[in-house]
Steps between C-alpha positions, in 0.01 A plus 500: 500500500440670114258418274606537129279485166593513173282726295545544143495790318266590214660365215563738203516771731777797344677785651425748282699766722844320377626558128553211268812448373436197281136447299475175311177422300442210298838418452552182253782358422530227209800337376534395155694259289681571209240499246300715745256204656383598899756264675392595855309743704773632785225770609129461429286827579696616806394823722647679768614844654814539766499740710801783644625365786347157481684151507362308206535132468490293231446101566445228249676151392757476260371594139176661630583884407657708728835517292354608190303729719804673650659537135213656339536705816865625400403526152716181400210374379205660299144346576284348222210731649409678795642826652817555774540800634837576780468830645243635251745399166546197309761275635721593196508853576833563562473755804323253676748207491736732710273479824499133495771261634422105435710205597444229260446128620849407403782772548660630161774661654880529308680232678874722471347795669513513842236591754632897490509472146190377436323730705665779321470343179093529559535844644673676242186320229260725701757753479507538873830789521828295661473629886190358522543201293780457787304591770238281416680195438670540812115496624392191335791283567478535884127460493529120346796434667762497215760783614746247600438311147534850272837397336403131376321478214145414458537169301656350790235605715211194605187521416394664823740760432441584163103545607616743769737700248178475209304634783703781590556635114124469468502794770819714392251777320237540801218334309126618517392109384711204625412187303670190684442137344591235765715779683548225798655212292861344628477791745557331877185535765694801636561691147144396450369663784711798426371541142112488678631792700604669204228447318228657819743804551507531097099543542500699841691756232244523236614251279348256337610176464392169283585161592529208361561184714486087557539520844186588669586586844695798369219620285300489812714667709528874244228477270181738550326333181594168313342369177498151422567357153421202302464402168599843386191669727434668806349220721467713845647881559412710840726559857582236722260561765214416249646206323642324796251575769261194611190758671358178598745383785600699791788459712581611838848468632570564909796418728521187640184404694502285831316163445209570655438826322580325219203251513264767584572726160445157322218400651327838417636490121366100485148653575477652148781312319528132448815372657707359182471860369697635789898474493744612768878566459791698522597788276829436278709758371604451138841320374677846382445718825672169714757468207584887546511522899766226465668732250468753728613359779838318342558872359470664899765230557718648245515196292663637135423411128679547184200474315238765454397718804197660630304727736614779250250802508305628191712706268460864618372635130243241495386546864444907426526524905464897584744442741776340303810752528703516191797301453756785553362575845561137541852461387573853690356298798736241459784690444474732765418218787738452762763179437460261747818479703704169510509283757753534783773706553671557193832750486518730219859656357622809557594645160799664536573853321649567172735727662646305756574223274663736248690587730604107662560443085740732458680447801518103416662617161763754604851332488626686778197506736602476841323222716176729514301647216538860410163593624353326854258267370303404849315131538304451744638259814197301471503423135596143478766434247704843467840545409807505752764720415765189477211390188526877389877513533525130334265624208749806420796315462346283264334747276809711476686217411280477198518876421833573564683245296505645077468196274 
């Protein structure tokens, strides 16, 4: 039997040791009307710092910030007052915007383009040289599962598609900062399980990554840190373990216990706890891991899909494994590994030589060629389907027939 308590952390507490890649301080945002009247306060007084390598969430209702806060971000929008810094420079500063990838909430993409395209298309505007525009595209395609899909264009695509093509283009120039707003939406439970994935191995790398989401349970599942907005302010900020820990209940979970056993650890807890405070069950596993062990199993079973697939690794650039080969020793694997041989038995043609049948064509064409050609031509007994000499002798007479007579 275990014993668990949740202990919270000291809240406030900073790791100085990591290096700060985004600084905001008093940031304000106000928008006006037209005759230059405060219309609404998006972002009232906000402050916060992001760390390398951290996963940074930001939560709030609809309306409450967090959009206007990724914009001023970007340097899309410039704040009424207070002070962004991204990687030591203003967001405007031009360098900077080239170690950031972002994938809006709704995917701007060119709908005639198509998934190839578009990669390359976003390559080529970080000026990424054509082999490994290529290379990486190749990359990004088989990581969300659109390598089958790289000749259709993108405005047929559905919406789940179109999030997993955004997603890949907001990774085609190996970004330092990856902002994602609602990176998860229209995505299945297995692409969104797939983009959590990404997301962890994108901070096991160094990266750092900001995002913003609706759906809890995925902000739960990557983020490090979270603030909370509302009403254009920072209502709660600090890591999971201190916001969602309860240090006031303890629970201990054991195998199953026989009855009597059972009765005994309850009468012992009863002794110091009233009884209605006490509740027994069973643990539960959450709705996606059942939902993707069914997956997995109807996939061991070979069941097939036109739609988008999965299980696709982490594109190789992005993972920066030290033991990743290069792609030629790949392809020089592939080309030099043995062919599997068909199955059964199959015969294979005996080419016969240029000479020899040089020499059975010019005894075929020879108006006078006696009932054998000029030069032995041998077949082998065994070969099924040679010529007799009656078909030989038959074949003569006709062709110098042809020959023989001047029109």
């Amino acid at each position: 039997m275990s014993l668990t308590q949740s202990s919270a952390a000291a809240p406030g507490v900073v790791n100085s040791a990591k290096e700060n890649v985004i600084a905001v301080r008093g940031l304000t945002k106000v928008f006006s009307d037209f005759w230059g009247r405060a219309k609404a306060r998006a972002v009232d007084n906000v402050n916060f710092e992001v760390r390398r390598g951290e996963v940074f969430g930001l939560l709030g209702p609809n309306g409450s910030g967090k959009s206007t806060t990724v914009k001023m971000l970007l340097g899309l929008l410039n704040p009424t007052k207070g002070v962004i810094e991204v990687f030591g420079h203003s967001p405007r500063h031009v360098a900077t915007k080239s170690r950031i990838g972002y994938l809006p909430e709704e995917s701007y993409l060119y709908r005639y383009l198509n998934s190839h395209e578009t990669l390359d298309f976003f390559g080529n505007l970080f000026r990424l040289p054509a082999g490994e525009r290529a290379k990486r595209s190749e990359q990004l395609l088989d990581m969300v599962g659109l390598s089958q899909t790289r000749t259709r264009a993108v405005g047929e695509f559905s919406k789940g598609m179109q999030r997993r093509i955004g997603l890949a283009q907001a990774l085609i120039n190996d970004p330092d900062l990856v902002i994602l707003d609602e990176p998860t939406a229209g995505l299945d439970p297995i692409g969104c399980r797939e983009v959590k994935d990404l997301i962890l191995a994108l901070a096991r790398r160094g990266k750092t990554v900001i995002l913003s989401s609706h759906l809890l349970s995925d902000v739960e599942d990557v983020c490090d840190r979270v603030v909370i907005y509302y009403g254009g302010k920072i209502q709660a900020m600090g890591t999971l373990k201190e916001l969602l820990a309860t240090p006031d209940v303890v629970r201990v979970t054991s195998p199953v216990l026989r009855r009597e056993t059972m009765e005994r650890v309850l009468e012992v807890i009863r002794q110091d706890v009233a009884a209605d405070k006490i509740r027994i069950d069973n643990p539960t596993q959450n709705l996606e891991s059942y939902f993707l062990e069914v997956v997995r199993k109807a996939r061991a079973a070979a069941e097939s899909t036109s739609g988008a697939t999965s299980g696709h690794r982490v594109a190789e650039y992005l993972r920066g494994d030290a033991e990743a080969r290069p792609a030629s020793e790949r392809v020089l694997e592939r080309l030099t590994a043995p062919v599997a041989a068909a199955p059964g038995p199959v015969a294979q043609p005996v080419p016969e030589s240029a000479s020899a049948a040089n020499q059975k064509l010019a005894g075929l064409t020879r108006p006078d060629a006696p009932a054998a050609p000029a030069a032995p031509v041998t077949t082998p007994a065994s070969t099924p389907g040679a010529p007799s000499k009656a078909d030989l002798q038959s074949a003569n007479e006709k062709l110098s027939s042809l020959l023989g007579k001047p029109k």
